[in-house]
C-alpha positions in Angstrom: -9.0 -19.8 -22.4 -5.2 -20.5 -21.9 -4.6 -18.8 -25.2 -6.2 -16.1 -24.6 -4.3 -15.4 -21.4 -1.4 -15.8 -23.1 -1.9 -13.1 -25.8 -3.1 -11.0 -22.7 -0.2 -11.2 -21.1 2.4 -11.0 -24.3 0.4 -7.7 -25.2 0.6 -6.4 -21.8 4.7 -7.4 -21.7 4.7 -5.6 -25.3 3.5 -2.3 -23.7 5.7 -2.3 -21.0 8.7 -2.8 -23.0 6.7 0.6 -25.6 6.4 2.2 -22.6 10.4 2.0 -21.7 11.5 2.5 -25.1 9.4 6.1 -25.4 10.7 7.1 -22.1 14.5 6.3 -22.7 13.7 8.1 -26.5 12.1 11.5 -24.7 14.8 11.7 -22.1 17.4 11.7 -25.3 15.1 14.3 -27.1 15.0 16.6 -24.4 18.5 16.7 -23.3 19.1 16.8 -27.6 17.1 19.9 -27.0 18.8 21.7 -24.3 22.1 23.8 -25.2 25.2 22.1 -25.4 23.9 18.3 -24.6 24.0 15.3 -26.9 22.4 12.3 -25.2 22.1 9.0 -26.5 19.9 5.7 -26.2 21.5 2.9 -26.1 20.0 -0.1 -26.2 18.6 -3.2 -24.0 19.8 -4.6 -21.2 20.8 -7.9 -22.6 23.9 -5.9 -24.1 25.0 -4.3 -20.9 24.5 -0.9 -21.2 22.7 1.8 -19.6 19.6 3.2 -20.7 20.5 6.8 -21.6 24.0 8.2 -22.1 24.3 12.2 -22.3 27.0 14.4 -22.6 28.1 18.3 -22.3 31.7 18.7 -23.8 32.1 22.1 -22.9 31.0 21.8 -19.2 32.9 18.2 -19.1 29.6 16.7 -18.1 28.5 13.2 -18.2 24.8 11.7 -17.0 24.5 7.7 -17.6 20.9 7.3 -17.0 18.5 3.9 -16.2 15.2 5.0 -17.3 11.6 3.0 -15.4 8.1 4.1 -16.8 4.5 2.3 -15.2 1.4 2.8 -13.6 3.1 1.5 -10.6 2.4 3.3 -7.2 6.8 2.9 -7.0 9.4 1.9 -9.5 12.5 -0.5 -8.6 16.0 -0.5 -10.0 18.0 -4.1 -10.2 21.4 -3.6 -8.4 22.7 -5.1 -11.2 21.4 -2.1 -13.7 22.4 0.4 -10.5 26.2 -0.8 -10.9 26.3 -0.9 -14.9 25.6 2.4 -14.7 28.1 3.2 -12.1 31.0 0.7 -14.4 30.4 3.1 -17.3 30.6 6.7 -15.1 33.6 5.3 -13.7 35.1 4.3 -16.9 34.4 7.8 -19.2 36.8 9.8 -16.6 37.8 12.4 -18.9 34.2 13.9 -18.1 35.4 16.1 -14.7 31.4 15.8 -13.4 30.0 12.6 -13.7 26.8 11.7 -12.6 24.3 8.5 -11.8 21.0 9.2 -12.3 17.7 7.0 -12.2 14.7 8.6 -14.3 11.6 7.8 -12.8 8.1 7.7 -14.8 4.9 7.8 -12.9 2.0 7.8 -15.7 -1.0 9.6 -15.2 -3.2 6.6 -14.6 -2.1 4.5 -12.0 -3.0 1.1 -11.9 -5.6 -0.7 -9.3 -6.3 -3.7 -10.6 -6.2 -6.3 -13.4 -7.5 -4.1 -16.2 -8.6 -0.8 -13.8 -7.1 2.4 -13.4 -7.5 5.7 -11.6 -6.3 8.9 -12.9 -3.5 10.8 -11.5 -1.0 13.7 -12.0 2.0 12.5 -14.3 5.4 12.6 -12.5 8.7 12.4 -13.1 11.4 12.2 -10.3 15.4 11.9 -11.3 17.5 11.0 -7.8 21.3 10.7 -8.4 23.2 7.5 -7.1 25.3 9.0 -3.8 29.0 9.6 -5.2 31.8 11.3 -2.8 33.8 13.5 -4.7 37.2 15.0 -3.4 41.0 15.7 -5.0 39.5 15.5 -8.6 38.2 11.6 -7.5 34.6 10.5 -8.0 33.7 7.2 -5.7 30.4 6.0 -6.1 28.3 4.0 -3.2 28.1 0.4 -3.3 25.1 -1.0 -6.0 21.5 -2.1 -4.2 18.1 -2.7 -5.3 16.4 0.7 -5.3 13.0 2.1 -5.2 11.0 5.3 -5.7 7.5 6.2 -4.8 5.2 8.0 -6.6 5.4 10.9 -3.9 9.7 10.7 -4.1 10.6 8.8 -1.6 13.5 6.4 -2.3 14.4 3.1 -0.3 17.2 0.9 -1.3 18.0 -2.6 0.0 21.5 -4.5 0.1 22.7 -6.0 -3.6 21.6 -9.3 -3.9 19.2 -8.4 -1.5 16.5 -11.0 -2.3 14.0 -10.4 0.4 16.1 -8.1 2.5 14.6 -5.3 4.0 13.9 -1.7 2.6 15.3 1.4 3.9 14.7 5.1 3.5 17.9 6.1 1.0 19.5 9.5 0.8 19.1 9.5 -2.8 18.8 13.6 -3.9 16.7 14.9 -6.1 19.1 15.7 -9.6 18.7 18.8 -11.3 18.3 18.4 -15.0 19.3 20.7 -18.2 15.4 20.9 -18.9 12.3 21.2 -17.1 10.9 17.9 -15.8 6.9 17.6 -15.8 5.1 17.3 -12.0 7.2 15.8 -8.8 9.8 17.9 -6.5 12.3 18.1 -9.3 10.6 20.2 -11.7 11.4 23.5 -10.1 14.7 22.3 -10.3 15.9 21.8 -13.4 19.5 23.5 -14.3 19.1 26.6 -16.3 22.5 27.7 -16.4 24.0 23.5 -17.8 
């Protein structure tokens, strides 16, 4: 019985980690897809990267991206993976805009139990990690947990936050060079990047 519980739950872990991989490898498709952008995976965490890298030359444009995919009623972000992403826009500065997104996933089953599921509208939200930008300087808000509903709604709690407590963010929705499927953001996607 233990055995079986274990092969449950490695096959369950395997198609979480599918399930990430095909949504950081579609993000880099469809920005590949859209004029002038060349985006990138990158790898795993355990190398300290971000998720998705993508680049406009000509507009001097730069999106490093952390990518979550589940069946999840909301999606979290790690502080940690919040300020990797932030290290790298803040190290390629040649890029004039430079921008932190998180690419939300929200299958079209969600889950509602051990083994159940309800159907549900896919979604796809992208918020932008709050920079200030003035004189030609980008500075980036301090890294904390972060969370996004299924409906949009981000909260964020302190870094190292542990079991501090979560607060509406003022995380804005980012347009994107391509059309996003269902949420707020799909009517905005950048026609003219």
């Amino acid at each position: 019985m233990a055995a079986d519980a274990g092969a449950a739950s490695a096959a369950a872990s395997r198609a979480r980690r599918r399930r990430g991989y095909d949504w950081e490898d579609a993000l880099a498709k469809r920005f590949n897809a859209s004029p002038g952008w060349r985006a990138f995976r990158l790898g795993s965490p355990s190398v300290g990267l971000p998720d998705v890298l993508a680049v406009n030359t000509r507009r001097r444009s730069l999106f490093v991206m952390e990518a979550k995919s589940a069946t999840s009623a909301s999606l979290r972000v790690p502080a940690e993976q919040v300020a990797r992403c932030v290290e790298w826009a803040r190290m390629l500065d040649a890029y004039g805009d430079r921008r932190v997104v998180l690419a939300f996933k929200f299958l079209s089953k969600r889950r509602v139990g051990a083994g159940a599921y309800e159907r549900r509208r896919l979604v796809e939200h992208y918020k932008e990690w709050p920079a200030e930008r003035a004189g030609g300087r980008t500075r980036w808000k301090k890294a904390a947990d972060c969370s996004c509903a299924y409906g949009g709604q981000a909260s964020v709690r302190a870094a190292g936050g542990g079991r501090g407590r979560w607060k509406p963010a003022p995380l804005e929705d980012c347009a994107m060079p391509f059309a996003p499927r269902g949420g707020r953001g799909a009517a905005r996607a950048q026609n003219s990047m």
